[in-house]
C-alpha positions as CSV (number, residue, x, y, z in Angstrom):
1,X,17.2,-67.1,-28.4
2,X,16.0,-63.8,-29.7
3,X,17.7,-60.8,-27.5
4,X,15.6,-58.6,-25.5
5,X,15.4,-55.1,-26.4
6,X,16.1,-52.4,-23.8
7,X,14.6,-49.4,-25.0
8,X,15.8,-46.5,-23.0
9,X,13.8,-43.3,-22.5
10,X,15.4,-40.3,-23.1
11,X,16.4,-37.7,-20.1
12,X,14.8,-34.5,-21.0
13,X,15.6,-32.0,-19.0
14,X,12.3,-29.8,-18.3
15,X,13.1,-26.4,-16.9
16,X,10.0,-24.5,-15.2
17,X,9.0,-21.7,-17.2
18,X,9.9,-18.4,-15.4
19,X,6.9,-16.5,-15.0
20,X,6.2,-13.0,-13.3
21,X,5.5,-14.3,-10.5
22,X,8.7,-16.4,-10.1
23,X,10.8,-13.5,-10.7
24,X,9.0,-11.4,-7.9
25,X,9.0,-13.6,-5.4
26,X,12.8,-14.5,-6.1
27,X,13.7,-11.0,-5.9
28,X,11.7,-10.6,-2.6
29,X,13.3,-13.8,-1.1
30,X,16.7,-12.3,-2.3
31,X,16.4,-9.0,-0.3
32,X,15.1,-10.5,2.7
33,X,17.8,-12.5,3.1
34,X,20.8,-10.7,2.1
35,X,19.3,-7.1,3.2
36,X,19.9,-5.4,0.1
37,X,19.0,-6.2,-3.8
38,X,21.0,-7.8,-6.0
39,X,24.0,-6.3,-7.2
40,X,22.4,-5.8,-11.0
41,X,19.6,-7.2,-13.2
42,X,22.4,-9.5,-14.9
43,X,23.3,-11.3,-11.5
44,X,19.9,-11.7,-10.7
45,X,19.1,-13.1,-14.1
46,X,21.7,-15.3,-14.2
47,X,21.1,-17.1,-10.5
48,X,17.4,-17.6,-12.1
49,X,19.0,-19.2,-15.0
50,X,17.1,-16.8,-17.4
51,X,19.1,-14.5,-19.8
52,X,19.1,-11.2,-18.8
53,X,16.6,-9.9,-21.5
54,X,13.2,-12.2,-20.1
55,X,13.6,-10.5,-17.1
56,X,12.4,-7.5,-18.9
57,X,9.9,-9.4,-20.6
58,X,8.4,-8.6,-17.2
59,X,9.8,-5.8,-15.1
60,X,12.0,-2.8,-16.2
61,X,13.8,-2.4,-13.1
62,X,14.1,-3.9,-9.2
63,X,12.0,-0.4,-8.6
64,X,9.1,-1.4,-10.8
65,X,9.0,-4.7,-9.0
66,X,8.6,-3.1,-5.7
67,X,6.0,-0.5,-7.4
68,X,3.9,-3.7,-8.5
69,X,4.1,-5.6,-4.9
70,X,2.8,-2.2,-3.4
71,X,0.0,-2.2,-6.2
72,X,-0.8,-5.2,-5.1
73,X,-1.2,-4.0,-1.7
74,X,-3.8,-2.1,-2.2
75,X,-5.6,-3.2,-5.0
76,X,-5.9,-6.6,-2.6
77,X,-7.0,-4.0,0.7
78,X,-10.1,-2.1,-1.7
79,X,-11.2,-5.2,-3.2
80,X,-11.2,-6.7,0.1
81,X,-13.4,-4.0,2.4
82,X,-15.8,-3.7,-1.4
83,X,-16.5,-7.4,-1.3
84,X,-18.1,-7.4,2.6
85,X,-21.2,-7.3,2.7
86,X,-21.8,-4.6,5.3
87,X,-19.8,-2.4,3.6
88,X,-22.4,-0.8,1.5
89,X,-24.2,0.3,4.5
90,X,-20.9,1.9,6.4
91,X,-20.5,5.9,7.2
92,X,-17.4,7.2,5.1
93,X,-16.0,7.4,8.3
94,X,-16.7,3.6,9.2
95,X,-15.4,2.7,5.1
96,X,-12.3,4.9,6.1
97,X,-11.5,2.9,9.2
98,X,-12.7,-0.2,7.4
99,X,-10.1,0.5,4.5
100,X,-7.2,1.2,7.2
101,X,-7.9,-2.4,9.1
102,X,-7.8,-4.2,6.0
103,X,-4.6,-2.9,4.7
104,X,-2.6,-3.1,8.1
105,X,-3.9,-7.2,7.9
106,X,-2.5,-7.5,4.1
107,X,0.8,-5.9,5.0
108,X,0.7,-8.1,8.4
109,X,2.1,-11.0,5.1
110,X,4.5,-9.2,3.9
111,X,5.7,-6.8,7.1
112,X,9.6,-8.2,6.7
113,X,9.2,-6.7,3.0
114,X,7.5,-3.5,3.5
115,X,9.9,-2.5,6.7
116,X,12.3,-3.3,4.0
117,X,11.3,-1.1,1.4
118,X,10.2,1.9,3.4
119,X,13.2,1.8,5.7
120,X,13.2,5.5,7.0
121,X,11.1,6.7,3.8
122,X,8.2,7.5,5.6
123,X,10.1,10.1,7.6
124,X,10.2,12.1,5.3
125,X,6.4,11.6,3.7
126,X,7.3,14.3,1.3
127,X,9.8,12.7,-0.6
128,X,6.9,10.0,-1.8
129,X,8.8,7.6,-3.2
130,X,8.8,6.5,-6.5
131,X,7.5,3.1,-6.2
132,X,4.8,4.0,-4.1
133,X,3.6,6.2,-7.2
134,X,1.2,4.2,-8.3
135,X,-0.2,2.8,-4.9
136,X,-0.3,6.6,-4.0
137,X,-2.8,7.1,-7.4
138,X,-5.2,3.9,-6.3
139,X,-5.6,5.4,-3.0
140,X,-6.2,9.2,-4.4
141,X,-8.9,7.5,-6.0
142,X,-10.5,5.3,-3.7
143,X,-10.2,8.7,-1.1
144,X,-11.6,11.4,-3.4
145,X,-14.8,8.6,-3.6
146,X,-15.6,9.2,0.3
147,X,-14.8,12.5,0.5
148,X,-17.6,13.2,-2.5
149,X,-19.9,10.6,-0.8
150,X,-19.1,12.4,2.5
151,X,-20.0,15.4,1.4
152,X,-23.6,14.3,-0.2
153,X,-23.8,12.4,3.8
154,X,-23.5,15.7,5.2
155,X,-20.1,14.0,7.2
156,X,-18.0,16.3,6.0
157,X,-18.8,20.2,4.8
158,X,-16.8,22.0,1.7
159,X,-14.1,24.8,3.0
160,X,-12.8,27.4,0.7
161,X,-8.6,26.0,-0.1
162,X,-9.0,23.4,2.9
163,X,-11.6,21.6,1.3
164,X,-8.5,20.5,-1.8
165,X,-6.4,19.2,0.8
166,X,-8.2,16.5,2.5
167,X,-7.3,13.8,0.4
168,X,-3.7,14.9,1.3
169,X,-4.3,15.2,4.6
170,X,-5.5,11.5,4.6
171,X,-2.7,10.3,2.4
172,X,-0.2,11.5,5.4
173,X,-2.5,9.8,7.7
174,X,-2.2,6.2,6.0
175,X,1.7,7.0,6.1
176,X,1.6,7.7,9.8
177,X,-0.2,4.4,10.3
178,X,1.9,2.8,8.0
179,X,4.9,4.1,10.3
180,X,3.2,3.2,13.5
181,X,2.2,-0.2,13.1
182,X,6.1,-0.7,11.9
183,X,7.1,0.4,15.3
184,X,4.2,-1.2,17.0
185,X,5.6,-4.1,19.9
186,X,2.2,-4.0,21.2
187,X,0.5,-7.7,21.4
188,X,-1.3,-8.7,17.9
189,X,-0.5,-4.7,17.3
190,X,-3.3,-3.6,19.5
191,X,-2.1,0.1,19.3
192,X,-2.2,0.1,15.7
193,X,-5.7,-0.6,15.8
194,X,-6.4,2.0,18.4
195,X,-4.1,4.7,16.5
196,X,-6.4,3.9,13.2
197,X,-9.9,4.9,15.2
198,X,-8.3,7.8,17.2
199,X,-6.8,9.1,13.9
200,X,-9.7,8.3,11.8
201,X,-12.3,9.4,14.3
202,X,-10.1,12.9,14.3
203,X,-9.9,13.4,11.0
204,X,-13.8,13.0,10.9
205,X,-14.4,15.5,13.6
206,X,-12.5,18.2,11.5
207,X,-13.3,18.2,8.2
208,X,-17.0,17.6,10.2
209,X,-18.9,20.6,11.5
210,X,-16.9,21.2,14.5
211,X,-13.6,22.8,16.4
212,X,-12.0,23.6,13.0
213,X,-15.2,26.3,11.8
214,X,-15.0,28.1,14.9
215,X,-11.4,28.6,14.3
216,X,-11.9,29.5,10.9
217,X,-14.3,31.7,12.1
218,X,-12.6,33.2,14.5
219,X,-10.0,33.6,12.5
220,X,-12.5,35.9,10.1
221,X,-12.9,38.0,13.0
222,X,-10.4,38.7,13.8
223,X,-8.7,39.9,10.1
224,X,-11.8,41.6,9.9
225,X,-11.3,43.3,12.9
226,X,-7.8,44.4,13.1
């Protein structure tokens, strides 16, 4: 009676491929639930079952993975206000509080990660951190694009020194709603949303013909006349 063969199939152990992605969204789980990073780029490594040197295959440092996710941020908030369809027919002012909206709902995703990183960083706006370095750049860029659009509108009008500041002046304004819709309690952060217009609609009025000219000129007077 011939004997029946039992062929057995071979275990093979297939590990899932550690990718970029993997590795950022294990670090984000990782300081979201301990509070704090991990204690170095080996440990880390080495609970992901990598050795040390893939993980900078990918990233230099747990700064330049926070420096990404905030690039992200914002290249997700311009692509998302280009890609609407009305948008081509907004006022600067109506992009700018278009742009605002948009990135308050991306970071709505990821609000336990940003109050994480920015702690009590945006107190002190000056400091810029470094990670936001590159998010800071993308938004330069996408601002300095209204405020030459605004000024071809008429929106806006060209002031001797003030004029070179308004793309700082709305860089602290983003951080200021950044900061505000962390410490919003308000219901589906319905101040945030009001802060954004009364901030944006400001903003507007005095780089606008308005309040700010008479002070400048005033101001003229005044030296001219002491």
């Amino acid at each position: 009676m011939p004997i029946a063969k039992t062929t057995k199939k071979k275990a093979h152990s297939s590990k899932a491929k550690v990718t970029k992605t993997t590795i950022l969204n294990k670090y984000k789980e990782h300081v979201l639930t301990h509070g704090s990073e991990p204690k170095s780029v080996f440990t880390f490594a080495h609970d992901l079952g990598i050795p040390e040197s893939e993980f900078y295959q990918h990233y230099s440092s747990f700064e330049s993975i926070q420096s990404f996710i905030w690039e992200q941020f914002i290249d997700d908030t311009i692509a998302g206000v280009k890609k609407n369809q009305p948008y081509g027919d907004y006022s600067n002012r109506e992009r700018l509080l278009a742009f605002y909206y948009t990135l308050i709902e991306r970071l709505k995703q990821d609000r336990s990660f940003v109050k994480y990183t920015v702690q009590d960083k945006l107190r002190k706006p000056e400091l810029h951190p470094a990670f936001l370095k590159k998010f800071k750049s993308q938004f330069f860029e996408y601002a300095e694009s209204l405020i030459v659009d605004a000024y071809d509108q008429q929106e806006i009008v060209k002031r001797p020194l003030i004029s070179n500041g308004y793309k700082d002046g709305m860089w602290l304004q983003l951080i200021f709603i950044v900061g505000f819709w962390l410490k919003d309690d308000s219901e589906a952060f319905e101040k945030t949303d009001a802060a954004i217009e009364k901030s944006v609609n400001l903003s507007f009025e005095l780089m606008g013909n308005g309040p700010l000219d008479l002070m400048i000129d005033f101001g003229k007077f005044l030296y001219q006349n002491k």
